[in-house]
C-alpha positions, -999 to +999 in steps of 0.1 A: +464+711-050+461+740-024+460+727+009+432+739+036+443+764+057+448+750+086+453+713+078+490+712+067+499+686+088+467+675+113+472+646+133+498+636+106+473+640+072+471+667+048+440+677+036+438+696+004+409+701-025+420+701-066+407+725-087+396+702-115+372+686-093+346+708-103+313+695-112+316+667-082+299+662-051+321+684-023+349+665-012+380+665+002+420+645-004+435+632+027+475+623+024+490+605+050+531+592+046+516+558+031+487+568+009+460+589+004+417+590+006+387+607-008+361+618+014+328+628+006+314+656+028+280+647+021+278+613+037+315+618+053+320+583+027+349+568+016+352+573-021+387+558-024+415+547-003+449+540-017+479+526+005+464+538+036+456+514+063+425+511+083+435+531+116+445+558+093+414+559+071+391+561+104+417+587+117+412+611+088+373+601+088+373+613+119+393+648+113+363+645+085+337+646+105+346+672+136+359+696+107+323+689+080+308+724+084+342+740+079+354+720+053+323+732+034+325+769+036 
C-alpha cells in the first residue's frame, strides 16, 4: 500500500492507493489512528468508513477535496 507522496501523515491521516485496485473507479484509503475510509474521486463519496468517527470522515473528505486534481494525476 504505497502511500502518496506527500500525505504521510496530513492533518493526522494517511492517504495511500493499493495496487489491486485496478479495474475500479479512482479512489483513494484514508487511515486515521481509529479506522480507515474509501473515497471516491469522482464524486469525492464515501465508499466505506470503518471505525472512524464523523469529524474525521469530514476531515479527510475535506483533504479529499482541496487535494482532487492531484490525487488523480
Amino acid at each position: 500500500m504505497p502511500t502518496i507522496k506527500g500525505f504521510e501523515k496530513k492533518k493526522g491521516f494517511r492517504f495511500f492507493f493499493t495496487s489491486h485496485d485496478r479495474g475500479e473507479e479512482p479512489h483513494i484509503h484514508a487511515e486515521g489512528s481509529s479506522g480507515i475510509m474509501k473515497v471516491s474521486l469522482k464524486n469525492l463519496s464515501v465508499e466505506y468508513s470503518r471505525g472512524l468517527t464523523y469529524s474525521e470522515e469530514r476531515k479527510i473528505l475535506a483533504i479529499a477535496e482541496e487535494n482532487q486534481k492531484h490525487f488523480l494525476k
